[in-house]
C-alpha positions in Angstrom: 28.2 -9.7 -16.6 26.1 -11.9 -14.1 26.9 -15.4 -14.0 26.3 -16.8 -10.7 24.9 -15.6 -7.3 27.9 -14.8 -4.7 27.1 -16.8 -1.5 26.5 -13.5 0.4 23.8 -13.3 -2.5 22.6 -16.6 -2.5 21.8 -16.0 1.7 20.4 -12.7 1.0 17.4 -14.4 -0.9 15.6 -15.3 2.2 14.7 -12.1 3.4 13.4 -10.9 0.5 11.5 -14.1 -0.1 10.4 -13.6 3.7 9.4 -9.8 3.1 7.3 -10.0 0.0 5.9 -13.6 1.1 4.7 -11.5 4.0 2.8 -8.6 1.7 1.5 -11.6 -0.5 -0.2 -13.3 1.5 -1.1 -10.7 4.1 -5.0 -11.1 5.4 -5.1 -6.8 6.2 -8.2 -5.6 4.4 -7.3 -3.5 1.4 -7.1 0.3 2.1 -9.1 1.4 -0.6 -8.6 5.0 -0.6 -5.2 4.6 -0.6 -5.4 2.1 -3.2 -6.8 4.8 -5.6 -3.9 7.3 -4.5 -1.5 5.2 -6.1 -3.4 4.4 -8.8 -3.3 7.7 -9.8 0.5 7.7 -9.6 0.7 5.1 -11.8 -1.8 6.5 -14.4 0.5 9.8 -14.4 3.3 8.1 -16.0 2.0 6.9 -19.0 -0.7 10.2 -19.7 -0.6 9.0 -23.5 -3.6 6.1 -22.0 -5.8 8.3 -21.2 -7.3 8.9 -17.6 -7.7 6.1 -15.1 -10.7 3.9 -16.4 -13.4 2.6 -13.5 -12.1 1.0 -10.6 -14.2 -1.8 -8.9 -13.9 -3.7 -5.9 -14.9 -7.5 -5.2 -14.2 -9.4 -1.9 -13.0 -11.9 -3.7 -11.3 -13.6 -6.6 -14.6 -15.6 -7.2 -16.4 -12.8 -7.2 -13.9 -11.1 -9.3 -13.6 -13.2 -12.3 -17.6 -13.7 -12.3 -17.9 -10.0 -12.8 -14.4 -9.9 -15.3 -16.6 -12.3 -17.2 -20.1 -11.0 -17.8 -18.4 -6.9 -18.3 -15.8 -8.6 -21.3 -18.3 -10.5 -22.8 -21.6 -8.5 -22.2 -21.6 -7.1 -25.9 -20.2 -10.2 -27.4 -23.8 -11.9 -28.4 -24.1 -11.6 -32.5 -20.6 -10.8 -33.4 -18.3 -13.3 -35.4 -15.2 -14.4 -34.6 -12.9 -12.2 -35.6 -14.8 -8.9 -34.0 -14.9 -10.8 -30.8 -10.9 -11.5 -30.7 -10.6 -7.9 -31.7 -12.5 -7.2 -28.4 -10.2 -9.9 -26.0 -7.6 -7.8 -28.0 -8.9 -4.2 -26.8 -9.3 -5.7 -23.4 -5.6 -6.9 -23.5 -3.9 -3.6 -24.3 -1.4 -2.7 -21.7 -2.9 0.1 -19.1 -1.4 1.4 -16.3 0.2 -1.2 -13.6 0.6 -3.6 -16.5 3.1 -1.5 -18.5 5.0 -0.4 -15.4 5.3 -4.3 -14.6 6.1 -4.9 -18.7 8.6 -2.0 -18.4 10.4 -3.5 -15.5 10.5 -7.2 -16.7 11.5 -6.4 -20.4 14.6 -4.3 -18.7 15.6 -6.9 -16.3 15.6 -9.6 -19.0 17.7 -7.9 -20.9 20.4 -6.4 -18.1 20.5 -10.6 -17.2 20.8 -11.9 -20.2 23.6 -9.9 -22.4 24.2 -12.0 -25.8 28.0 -13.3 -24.7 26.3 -14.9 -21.8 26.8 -18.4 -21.4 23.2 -19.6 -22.3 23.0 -22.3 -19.4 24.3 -20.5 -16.7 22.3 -17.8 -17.6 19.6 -20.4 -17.0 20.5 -21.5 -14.1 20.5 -18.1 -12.3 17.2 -17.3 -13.5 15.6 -20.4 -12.4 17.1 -20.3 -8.9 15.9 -16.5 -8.8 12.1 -17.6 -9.8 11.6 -20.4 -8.1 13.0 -18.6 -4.3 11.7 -15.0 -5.5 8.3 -15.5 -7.4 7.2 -19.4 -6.5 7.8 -19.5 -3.2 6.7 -15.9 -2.4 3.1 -17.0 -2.8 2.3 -18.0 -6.8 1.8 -21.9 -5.7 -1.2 -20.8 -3.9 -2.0 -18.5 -6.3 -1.9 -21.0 -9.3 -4.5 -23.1 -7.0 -6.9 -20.6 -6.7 -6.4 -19.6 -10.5 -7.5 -23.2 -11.8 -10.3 -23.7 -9.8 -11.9 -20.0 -10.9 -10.9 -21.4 -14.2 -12.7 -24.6 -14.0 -15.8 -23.3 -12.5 -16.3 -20.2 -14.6 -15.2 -22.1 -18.5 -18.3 -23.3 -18.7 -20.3 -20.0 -18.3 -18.1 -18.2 -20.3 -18.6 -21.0 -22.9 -22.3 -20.7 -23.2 -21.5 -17.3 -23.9 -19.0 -17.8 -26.6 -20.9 -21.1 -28.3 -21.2 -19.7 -31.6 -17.9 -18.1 -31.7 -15.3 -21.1 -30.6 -12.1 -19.4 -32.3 -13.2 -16.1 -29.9 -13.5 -18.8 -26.9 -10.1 -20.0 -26.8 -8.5 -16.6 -28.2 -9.8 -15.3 -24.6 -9.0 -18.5 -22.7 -5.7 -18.1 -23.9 -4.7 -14.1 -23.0 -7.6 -12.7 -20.7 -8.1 -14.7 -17.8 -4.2 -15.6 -16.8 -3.0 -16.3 -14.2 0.3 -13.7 -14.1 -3.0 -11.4 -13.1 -1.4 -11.8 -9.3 1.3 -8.8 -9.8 2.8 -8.7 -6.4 4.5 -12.3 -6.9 7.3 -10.0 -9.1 7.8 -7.5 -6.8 10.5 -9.9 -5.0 12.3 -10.5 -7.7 12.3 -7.1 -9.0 14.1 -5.9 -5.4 16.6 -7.9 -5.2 17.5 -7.7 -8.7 17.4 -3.9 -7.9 19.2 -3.9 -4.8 22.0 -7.0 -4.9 22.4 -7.4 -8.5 22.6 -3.9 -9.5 19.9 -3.9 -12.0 19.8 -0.4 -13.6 16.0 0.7 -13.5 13.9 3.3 -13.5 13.2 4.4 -10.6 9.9 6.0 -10.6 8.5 2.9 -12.3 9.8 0.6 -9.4 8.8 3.2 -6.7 4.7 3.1 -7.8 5.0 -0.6 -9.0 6.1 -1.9 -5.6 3.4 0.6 -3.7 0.9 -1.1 -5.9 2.1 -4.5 -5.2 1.9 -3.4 -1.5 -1.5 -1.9 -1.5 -3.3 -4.2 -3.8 -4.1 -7.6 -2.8 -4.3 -10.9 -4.4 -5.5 -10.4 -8.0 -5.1 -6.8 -10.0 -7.1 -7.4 -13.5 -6.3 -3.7 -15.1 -8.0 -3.6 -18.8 -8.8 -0.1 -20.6 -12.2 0.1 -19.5 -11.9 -0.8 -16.4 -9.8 -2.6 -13.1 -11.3 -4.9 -11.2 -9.9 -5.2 -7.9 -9.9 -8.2 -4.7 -9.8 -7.6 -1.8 -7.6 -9.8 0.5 -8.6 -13.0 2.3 -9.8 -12.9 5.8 -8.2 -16.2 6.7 -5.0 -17.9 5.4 -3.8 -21.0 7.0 -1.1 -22.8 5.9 1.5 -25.5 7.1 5.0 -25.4 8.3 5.9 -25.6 4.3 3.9 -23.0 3.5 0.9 -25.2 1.5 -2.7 -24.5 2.3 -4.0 -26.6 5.4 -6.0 -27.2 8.3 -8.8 -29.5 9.2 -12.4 -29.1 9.3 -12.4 -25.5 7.9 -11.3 -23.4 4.9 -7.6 -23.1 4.7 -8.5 -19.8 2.8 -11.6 -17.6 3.3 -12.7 -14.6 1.8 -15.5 -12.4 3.2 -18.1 -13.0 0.7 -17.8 -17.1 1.2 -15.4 -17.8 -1.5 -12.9 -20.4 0.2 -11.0 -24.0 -0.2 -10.4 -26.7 2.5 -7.2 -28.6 1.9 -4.5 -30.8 3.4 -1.0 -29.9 2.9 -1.5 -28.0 -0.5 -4.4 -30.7 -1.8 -7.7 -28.9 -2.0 -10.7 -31.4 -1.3 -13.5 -29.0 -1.1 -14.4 -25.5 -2.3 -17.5 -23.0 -1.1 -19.0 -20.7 -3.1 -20.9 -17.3 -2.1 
């Protein structure tokens, strides 16, 4: 039984904080043939899917939910609410990196948090875990960027979901979400592995942290498809780890997408 972090433990947490901050928010361009090599791995443990659907590659996460967007809701004109949250579900259904991720999270949940287990303490360690392992790794960035897509793309998707507003918020609830930035796990999932000794399986962590590694920002995997982006080109960020700099974007992507801010506040945004 886990209850508390040793102090050895608790001093551990900054390198793997420091080593999957590092893969996060890494500016390398994606290698994409590589990339594929794994997803192949993945696809081979769960053959019951199906083969590997489409993938397709965007420079950046604008450019990415845009084209998420128009391929979920291309065939949505003229059907009523209920065959259009049929569809978000279809869309929805585990494939590939997602289960391996599910797989991992669902087993980890449970090894930390055995019935007996004093309910607050068992709080306490998980919150200390996801706030130095998932947080601070790079998902306050990451959340940013998520509701500013969000805010500039609800209106398009809502003039294509007008006549079905039940299918509208069914999708804005479980499609577009912002756990769709995988690699921010990966943290917690190795140190859990390797100072905790959370019993896993080990072929699931060996492809899930390769694609965590090789992926990039945003990984949106969906049975018809995976729509891919690619990495920024620049990331600037202060001595707290916030988006900033002056007179330029803090974050850049190569097809234009970026965001000026100030210590974490975003000011300004340029589109492609």
């Amino acid at each position: 039984m886990i209850t508390k972090l040793t102090p050895q433990q608790q001093e551990l947490i900054a390198s793997y904080q420091r080593k999957w901050r590092a893969i996060s928010l890494s500016t390398e361009r994606i290698d994409r043939k590589q990339l594929l090599a794994v997803l192949e791995e993945v696809y081979s443990l769960y053959p019951e899917g199906g083969p590997m659907p489409e993938v397709i590659f965007f420079e950046s996460p604008y450019g990415a939910f845009s084209a998420e967007l128009i391929l979920a809701t291309a065939n949505f004109n003229g059907l009523t609410d209920d065959e259009v949250i049929n569809e978000v579900a279809s869309l929805q259904t585990l494939r590939g990196e997602g289960q391996v991720r599910t797989d991992l999270w669902f087993d980890l949940h449970t090894y930390l948090s055995p019935i007996e287990l004093n309910p607050q303490i068992n709080q306490e360690l998980w919150e200390v875990l996801t706030k130095n392992l998932v947080d601070e790794v790079g998902m306050t960035i990451h959340k940013q960027l998520w509701k500013i897509l969000w805010n500039c793309l609800t209106e398009r998707l809502w003039s294509e979901l007008k006549d079905t507003p039940n299918a509208y918020y069914r999708f804005y609830d479980n499609f577009i979400d912002l756990d769709s930035e995988w690699a921010s796990y990966a943290g917690l999932f190795d140190f859990c592995i390797n100072e905790l000794s959370y019993q896993h399986d080990q072929e699931q962590w060996n492809v899930y942290q390769a694609v965590c590694s090789e992926c990039g920002w945003w990984f949106l995997p969906s049975p018809r498809h995976y729509i891919i982006c690619d990495r920024p080109t620049k990331l600037l960020l202060d001595d707290r780890g916030k988006l900033h700099t002056d007179g330029e974007p803090a974050i850049q992507f190569a097809d234009g997408f970026g965001v000026y801010a100030r210590h974490g506040e975003i000011y300004s945004i340029c589109f492609p």
